[in-house]
N, CA, C and O atoms as a DFTB+ gen file, in Angstrom:
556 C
 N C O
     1  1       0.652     -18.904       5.178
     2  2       0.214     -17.626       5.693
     3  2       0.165     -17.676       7.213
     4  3       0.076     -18.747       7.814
     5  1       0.209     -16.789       7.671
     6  2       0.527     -16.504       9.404
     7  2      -0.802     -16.965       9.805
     8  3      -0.853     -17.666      10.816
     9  1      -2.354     -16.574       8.916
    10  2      -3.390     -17.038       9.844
    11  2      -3.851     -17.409       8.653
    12  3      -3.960     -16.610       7.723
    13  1      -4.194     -18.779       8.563
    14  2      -5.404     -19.320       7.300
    15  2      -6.311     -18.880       6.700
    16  3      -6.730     -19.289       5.618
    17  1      -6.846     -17.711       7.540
    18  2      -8.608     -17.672       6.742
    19  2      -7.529     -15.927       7.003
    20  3      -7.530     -15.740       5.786
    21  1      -7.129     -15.308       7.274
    22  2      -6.802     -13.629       7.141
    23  2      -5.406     -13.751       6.729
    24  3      -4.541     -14.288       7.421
    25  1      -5.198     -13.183       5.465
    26  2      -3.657     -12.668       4.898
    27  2      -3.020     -11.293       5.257
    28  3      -3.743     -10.415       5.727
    29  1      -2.371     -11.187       5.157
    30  2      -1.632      -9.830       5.718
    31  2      -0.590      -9.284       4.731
    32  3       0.381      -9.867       4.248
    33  1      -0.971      -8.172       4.570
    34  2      -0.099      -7.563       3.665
    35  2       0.736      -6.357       4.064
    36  3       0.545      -5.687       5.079
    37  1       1.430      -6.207       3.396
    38  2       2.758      -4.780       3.536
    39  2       2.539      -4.404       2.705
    40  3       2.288      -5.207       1.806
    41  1       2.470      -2.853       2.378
    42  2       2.899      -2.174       1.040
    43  2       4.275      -0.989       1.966
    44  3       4.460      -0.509       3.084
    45  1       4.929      -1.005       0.620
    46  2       6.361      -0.098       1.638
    47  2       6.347       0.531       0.265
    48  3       6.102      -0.073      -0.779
    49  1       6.708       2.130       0.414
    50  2       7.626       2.872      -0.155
    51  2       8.418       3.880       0.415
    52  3       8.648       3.876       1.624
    53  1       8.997       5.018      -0.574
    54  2      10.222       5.101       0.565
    55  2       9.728       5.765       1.558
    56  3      10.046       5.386       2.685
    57  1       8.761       7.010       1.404
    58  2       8.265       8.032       2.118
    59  2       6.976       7.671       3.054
    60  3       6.834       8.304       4.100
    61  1       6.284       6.928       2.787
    62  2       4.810       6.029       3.239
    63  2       3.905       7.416       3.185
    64  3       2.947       7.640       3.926
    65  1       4.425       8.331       2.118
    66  2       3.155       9.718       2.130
    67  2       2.527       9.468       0.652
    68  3       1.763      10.340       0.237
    69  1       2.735       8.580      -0.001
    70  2       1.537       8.615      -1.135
    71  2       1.171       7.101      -1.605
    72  3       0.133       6.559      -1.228
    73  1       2.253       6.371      -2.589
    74  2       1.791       5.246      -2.991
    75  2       1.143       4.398      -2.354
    76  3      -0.009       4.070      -2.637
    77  1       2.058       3.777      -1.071
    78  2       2.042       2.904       0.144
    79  2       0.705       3.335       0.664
    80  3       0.026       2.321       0.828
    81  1      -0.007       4.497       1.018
    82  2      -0.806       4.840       1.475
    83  2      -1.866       4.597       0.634
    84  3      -2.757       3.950       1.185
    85  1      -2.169       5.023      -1.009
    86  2      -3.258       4.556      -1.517
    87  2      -3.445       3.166      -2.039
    88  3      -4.406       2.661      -2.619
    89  1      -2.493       2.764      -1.750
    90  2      -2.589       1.242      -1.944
    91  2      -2.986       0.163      -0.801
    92  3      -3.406      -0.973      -1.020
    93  1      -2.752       0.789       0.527
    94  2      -3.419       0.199       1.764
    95  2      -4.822       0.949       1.883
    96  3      -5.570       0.394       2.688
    97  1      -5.262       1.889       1.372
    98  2      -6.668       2.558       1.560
    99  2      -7.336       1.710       0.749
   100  3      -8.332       1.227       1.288
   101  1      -7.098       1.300      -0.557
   102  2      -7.469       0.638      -1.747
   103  2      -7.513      -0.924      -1.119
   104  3      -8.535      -1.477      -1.526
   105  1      -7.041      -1.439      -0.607
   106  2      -7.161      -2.900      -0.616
   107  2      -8.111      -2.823       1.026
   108  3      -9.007      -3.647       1.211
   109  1      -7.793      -1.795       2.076
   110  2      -9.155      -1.596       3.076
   111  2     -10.111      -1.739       2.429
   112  3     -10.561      -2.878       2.553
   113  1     -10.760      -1.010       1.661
   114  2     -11.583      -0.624       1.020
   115  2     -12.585      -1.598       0.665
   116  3     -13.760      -1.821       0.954
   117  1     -11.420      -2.245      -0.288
   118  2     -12.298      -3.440      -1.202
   119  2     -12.124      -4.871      -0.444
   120  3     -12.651      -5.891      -0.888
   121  1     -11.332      -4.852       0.746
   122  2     -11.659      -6.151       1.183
   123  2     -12.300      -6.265       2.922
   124  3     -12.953      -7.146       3.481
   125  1     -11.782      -4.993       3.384
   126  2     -12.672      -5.136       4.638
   127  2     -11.330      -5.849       5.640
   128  3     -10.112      -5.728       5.510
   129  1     -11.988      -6.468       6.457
   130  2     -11.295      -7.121       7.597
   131  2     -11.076      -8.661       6.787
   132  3     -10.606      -9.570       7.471
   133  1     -11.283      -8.830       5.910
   134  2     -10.667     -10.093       4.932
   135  2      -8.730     -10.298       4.867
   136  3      -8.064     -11.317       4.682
   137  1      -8.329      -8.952       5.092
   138  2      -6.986      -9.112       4.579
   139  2      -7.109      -7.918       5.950
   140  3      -7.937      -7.176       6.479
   141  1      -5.674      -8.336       6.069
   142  2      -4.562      -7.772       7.023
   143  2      -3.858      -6.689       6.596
   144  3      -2.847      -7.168       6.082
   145  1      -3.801      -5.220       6.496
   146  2      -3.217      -4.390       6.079
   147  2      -2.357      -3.365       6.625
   148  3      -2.883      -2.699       7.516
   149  1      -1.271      -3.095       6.344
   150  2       0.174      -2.146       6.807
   151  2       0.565      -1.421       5.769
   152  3       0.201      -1.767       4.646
   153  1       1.304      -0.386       5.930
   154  2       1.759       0.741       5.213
   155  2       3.376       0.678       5.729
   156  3       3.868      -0.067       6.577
   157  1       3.777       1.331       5.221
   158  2       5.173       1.472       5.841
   159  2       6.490       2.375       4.938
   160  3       6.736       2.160       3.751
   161  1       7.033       3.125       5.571
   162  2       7.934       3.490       4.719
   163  2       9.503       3.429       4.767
   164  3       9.649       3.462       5.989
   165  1      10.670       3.367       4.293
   166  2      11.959       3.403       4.485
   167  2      12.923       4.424       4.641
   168  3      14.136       4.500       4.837
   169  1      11.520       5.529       4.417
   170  2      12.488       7.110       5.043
   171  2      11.255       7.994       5.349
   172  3      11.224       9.146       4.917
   173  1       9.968       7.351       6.276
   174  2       8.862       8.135       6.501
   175  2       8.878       9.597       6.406
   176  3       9.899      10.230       6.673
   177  1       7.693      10.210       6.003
   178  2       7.859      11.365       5.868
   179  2       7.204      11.867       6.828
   180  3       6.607      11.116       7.598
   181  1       7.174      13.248       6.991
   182  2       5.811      13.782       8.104
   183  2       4.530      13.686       8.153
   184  3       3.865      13.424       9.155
   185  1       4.106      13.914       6.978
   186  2       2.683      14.007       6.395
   187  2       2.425      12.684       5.307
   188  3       3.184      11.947       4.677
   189  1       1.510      12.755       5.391
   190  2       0.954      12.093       4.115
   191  2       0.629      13.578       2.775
   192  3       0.026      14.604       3.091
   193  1       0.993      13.408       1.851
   194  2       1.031      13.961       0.640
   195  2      -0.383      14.622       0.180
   196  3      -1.247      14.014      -0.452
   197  1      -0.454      15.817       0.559
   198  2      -1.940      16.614       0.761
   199  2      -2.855      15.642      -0.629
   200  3      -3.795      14.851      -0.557
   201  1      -2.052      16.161      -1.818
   202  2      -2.651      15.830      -3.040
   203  2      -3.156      14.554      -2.962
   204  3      -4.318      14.266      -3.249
   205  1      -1.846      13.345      -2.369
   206  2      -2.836      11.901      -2.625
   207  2      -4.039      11.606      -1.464
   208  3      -4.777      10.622      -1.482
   209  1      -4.064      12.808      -0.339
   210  2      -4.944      12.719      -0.160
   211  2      -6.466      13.282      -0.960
   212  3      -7.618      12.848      -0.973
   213  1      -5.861      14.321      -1.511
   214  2      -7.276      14.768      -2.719
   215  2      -7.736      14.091      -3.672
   216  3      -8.879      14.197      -4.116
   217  1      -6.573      13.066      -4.207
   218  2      -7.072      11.964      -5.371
   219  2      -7.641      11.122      -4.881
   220  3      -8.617      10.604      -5.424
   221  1      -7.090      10.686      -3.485
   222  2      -7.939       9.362      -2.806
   223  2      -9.150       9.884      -2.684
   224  3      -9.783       8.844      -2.867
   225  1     -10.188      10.921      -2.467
   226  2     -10.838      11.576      -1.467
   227  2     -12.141      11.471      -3.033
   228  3     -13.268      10.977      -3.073
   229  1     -11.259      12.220      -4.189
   230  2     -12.042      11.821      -5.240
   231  2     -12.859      10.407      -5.661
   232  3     -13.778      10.256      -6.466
   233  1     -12.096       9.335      -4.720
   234  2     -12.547       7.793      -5.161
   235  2     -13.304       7.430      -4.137
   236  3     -13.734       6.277      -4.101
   237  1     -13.694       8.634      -2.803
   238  2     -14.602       8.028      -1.845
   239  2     -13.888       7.786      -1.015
   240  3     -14.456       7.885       0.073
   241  1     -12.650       7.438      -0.923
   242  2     -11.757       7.414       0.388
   243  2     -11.323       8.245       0.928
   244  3     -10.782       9.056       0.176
   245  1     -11.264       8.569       2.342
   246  2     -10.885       9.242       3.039
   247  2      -9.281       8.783       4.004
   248  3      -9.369       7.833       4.782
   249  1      -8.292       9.316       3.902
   250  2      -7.454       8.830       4.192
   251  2      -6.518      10.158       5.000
   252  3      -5.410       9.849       5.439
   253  1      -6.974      11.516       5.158
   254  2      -6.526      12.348       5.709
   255  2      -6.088      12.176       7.206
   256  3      -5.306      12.922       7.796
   257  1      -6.647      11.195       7.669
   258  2      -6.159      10.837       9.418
   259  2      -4.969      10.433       9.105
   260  3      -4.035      10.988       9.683
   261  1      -4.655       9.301       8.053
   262  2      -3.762       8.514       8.069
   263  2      -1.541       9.216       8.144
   264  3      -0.859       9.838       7.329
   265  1      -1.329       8.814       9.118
   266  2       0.218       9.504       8.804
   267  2       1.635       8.057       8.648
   268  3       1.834       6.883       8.960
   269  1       2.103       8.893       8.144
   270  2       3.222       7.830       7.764
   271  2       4.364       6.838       8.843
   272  3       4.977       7.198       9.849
   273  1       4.337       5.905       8.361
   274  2       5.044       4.924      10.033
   275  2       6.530       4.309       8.819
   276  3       6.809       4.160       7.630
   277  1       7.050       4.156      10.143
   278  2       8.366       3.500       9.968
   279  2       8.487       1.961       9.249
   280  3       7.793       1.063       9.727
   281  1       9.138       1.748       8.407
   282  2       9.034      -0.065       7.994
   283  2       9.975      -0.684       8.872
   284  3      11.162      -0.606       8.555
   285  1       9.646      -1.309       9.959
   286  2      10.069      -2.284      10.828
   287  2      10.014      -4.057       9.925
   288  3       9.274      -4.732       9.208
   289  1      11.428      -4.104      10.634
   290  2      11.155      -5.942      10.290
   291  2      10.136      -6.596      11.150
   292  3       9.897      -7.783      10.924
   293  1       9.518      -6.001      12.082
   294  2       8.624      -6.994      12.682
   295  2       7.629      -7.024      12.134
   296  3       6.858      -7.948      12.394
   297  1       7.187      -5.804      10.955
   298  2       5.805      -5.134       9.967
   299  2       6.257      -6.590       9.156
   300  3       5.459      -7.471       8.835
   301  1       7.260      -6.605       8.989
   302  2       8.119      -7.939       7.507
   303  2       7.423      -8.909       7.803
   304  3       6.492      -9.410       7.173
   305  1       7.922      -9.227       8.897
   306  2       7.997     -10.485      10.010
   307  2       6.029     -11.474       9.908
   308  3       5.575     -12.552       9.525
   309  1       5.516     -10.138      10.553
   310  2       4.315     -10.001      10.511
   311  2       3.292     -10.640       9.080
   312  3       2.281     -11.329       8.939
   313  1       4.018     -10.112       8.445
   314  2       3.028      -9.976       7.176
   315  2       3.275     -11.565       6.031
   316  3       4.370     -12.128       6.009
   317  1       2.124     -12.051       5.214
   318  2       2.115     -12.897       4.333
   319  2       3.316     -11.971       2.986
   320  3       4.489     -11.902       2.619
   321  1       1.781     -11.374       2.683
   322  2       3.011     -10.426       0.995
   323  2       3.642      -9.156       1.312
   324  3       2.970      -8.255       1.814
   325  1       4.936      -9.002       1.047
   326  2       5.137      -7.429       1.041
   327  2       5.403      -7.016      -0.371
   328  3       6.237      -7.422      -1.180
   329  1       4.102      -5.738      -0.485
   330  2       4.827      -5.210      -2.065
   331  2       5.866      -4.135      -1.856
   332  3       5.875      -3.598      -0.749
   333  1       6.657      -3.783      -2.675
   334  2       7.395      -2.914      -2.281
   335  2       6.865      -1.879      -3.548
   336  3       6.252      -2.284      -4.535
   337  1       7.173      -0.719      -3.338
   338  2       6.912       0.694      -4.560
   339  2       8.013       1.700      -4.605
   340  3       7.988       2.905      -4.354
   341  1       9.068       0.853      -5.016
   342  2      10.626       2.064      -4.959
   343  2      11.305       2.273      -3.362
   344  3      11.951       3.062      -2.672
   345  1      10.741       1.150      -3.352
   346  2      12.069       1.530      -2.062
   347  2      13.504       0.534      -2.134
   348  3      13.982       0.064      -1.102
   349  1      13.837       0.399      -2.878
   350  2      15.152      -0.602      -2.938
   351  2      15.128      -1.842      -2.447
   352  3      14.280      -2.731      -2.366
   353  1      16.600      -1.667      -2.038
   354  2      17.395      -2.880      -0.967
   355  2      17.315      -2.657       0.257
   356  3      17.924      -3.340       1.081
   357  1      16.104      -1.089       0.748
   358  2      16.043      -1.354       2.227
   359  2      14.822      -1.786       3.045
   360  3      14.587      -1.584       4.237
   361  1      14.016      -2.508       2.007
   362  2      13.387      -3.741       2.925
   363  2      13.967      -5.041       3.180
   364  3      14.503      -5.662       2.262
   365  1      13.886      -5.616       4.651
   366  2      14.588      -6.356       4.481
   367  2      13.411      -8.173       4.032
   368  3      12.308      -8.411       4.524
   369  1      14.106      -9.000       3.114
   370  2      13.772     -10.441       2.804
   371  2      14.184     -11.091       4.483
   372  3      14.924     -10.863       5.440
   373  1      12.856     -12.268       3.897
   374  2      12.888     -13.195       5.024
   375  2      12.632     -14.834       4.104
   376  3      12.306     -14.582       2.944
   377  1      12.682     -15.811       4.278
   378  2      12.381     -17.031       3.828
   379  2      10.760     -16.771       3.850
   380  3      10.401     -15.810       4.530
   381  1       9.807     -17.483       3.216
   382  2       8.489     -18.167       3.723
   383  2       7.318     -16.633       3.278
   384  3       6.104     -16.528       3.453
   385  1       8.294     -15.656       2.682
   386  2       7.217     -14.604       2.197
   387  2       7.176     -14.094       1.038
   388  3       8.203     -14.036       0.362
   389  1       6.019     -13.638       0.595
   390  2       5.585     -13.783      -0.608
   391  2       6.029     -12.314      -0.946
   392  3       5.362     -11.425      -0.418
   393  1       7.157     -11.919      -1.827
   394  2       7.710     -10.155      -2.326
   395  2       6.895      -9.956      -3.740
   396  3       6.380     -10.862      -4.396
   397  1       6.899      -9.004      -3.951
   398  2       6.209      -8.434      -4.951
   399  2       6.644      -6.799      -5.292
   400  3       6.368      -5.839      -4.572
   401  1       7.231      -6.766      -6.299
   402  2       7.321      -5.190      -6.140
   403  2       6.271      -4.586      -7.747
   404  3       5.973      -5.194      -8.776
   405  1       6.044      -3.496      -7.390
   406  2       5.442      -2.817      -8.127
   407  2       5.996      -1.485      -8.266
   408  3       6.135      -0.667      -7.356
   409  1       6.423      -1.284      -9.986
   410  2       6.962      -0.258     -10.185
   411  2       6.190       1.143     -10.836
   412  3       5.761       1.264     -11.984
   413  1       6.166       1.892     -10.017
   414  2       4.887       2.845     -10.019
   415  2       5.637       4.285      -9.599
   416  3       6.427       4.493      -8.679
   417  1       4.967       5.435     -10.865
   418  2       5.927       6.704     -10.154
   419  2       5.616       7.107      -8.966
   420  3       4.497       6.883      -8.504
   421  1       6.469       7.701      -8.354
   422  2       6.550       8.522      -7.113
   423  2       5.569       9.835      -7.357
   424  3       5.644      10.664      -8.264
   425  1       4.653       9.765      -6.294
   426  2       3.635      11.413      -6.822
   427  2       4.184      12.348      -6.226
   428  3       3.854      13.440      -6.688
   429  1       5.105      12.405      -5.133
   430  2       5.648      13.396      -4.739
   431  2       5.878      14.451      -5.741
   432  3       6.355      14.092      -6.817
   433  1       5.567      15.911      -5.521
   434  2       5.701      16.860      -6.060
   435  2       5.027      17.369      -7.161
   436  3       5.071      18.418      -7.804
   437  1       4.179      15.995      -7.215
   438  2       3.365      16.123      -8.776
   439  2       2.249      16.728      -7.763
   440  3       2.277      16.890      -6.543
   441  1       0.843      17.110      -9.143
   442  2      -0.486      18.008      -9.266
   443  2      -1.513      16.528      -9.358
   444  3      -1.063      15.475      -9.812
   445  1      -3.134      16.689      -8.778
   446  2      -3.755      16.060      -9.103
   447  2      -3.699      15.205     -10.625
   448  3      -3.955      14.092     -11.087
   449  1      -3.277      16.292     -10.965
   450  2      -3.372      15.767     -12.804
   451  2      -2.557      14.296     -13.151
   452  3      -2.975      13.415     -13.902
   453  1      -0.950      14.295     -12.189
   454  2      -0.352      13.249     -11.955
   455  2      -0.541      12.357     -11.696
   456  3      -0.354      11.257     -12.215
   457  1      -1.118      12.820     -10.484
   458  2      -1.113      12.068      -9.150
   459  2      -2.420      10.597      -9.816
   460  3      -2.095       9.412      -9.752
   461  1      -3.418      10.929     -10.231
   462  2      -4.469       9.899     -11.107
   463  2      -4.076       8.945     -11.693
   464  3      -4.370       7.803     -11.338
   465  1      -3.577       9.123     -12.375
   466  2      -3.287       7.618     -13.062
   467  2      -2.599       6.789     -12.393
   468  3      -2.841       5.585     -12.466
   469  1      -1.469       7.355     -11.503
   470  2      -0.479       6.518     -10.746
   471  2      -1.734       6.317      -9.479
   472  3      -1.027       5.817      -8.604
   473  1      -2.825       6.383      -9.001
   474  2      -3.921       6.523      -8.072
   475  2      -4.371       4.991      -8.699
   476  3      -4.232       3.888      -8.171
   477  1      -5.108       5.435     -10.349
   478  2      -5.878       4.343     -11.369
   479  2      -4.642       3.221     -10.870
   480  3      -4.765       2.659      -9.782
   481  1      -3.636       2.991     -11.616
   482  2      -2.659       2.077     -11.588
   483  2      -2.495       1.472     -10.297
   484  3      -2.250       0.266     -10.251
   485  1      -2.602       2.183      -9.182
   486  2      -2.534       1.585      -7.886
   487  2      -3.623       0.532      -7.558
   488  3      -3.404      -0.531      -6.979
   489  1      -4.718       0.928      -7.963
   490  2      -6.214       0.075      -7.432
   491  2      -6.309      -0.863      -8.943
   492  3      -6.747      -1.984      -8.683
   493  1      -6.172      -0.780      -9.627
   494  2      -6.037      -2.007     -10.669
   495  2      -5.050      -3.395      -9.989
   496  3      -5.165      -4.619     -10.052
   497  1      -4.105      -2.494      -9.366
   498  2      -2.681      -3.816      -9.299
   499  2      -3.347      -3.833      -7.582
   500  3      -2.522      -4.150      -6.726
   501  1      -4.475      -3.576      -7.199
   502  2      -5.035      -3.712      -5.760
   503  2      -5.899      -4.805      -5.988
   504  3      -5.833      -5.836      -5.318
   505  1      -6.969      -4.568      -7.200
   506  2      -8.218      -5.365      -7.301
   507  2      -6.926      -6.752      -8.126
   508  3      -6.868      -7.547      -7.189
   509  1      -6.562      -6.986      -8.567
   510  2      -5.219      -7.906      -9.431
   511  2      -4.978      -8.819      -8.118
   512  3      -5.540      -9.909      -8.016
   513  1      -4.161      -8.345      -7.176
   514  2      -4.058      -8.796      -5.848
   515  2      -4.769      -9.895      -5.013
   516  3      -4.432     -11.015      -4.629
   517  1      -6.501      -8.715      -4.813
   518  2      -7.195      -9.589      -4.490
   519  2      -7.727     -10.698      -5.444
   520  3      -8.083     -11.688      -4.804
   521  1      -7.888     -10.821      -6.831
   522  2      -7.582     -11.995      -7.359
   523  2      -6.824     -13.154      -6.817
   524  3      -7.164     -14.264      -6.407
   525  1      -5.727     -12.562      -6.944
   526  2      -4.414     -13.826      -6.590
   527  2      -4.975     -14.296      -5.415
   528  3      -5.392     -15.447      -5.539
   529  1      -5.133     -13.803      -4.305
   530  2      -5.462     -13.829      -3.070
   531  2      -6.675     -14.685      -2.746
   532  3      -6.859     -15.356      -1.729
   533  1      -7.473     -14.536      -3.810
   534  2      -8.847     -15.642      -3.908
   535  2      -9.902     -14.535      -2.891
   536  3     -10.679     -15.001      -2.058
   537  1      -9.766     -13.175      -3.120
   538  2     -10.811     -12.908      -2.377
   539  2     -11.544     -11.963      -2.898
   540  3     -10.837     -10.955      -2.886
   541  1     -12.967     -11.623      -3.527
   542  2     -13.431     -10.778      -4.072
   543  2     -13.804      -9.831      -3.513
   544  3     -14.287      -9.836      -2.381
   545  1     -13.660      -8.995      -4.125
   546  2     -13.638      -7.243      -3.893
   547  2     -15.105      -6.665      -3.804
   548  3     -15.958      -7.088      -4.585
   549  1     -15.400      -5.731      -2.890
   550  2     -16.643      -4.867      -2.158
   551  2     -16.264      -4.312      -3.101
   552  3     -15.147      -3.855      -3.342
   553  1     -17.962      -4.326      -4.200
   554  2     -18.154      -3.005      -4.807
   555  2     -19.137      -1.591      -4.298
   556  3     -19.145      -0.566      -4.980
């Protein structure tokens, strides 16, 4: 890992307006300044995705500041794990890092009603994580 006692993570999808986003709110959340956290996307969008901001908002998170950034190799470079969430072959691999993808629908265009479970599913495979990671989660 880049720093011994702090890991650093990537989450990338393609747009960085929903998954990528509740999945870096979700691992803030529950680990604090313990872990190193980035968002990133492979075809950023403008906004972040009103709705996943309403599902996040339902779980106590607030994530409406947050807007979507570009996935740079230096974000790659940077980071211990990158998960990826549907973005292909355009993140790029490096030797010495830990990939992970997670296959999870896209909420784009979907209704709260959607948007939840793929929300649930996100923070399960978040709290899963910090397992692996050896670091327990702020309840």
């Amino acid at each position: 890992m880049s720093d011994r006692t702090v890991p650093s993570v990537l989450f990338v999808c393609v747009h960085n307006a929903g998954r990528s986003q509740m999945a870096a709110a979700f691992l803030t959340h529950l680990a604090g300044d313990r872990v190193r956290v980035r968002s990133a996307g492979s075809a950023p969008a403008d906004t972040v995705n009103p709705a996943v901001v309403a599902a996040m908002a339902e779980t106590g998170i607030d994530i409406a500041a947050e807007t979507p950034k570009v996935l740079t190799t230096e974000a790659v470079l940077a980071s211990d794990v990158v998960i990826t969430m549907g973005c292909g072959d355009s993140c790029p691999v490096f030797p010495g890092k830990r990939y992970l993808d997670w296959p999870l629908e896209d909420p784009a265009g979907h209704g709260l009603d959607r948007i939840r479970p793929i929300r649930d599913a996100i923070e399960h495979r978040v709290r899963t994580l910090l397992t692996d990671l050896g670091i327990p989660a702020h309840t």
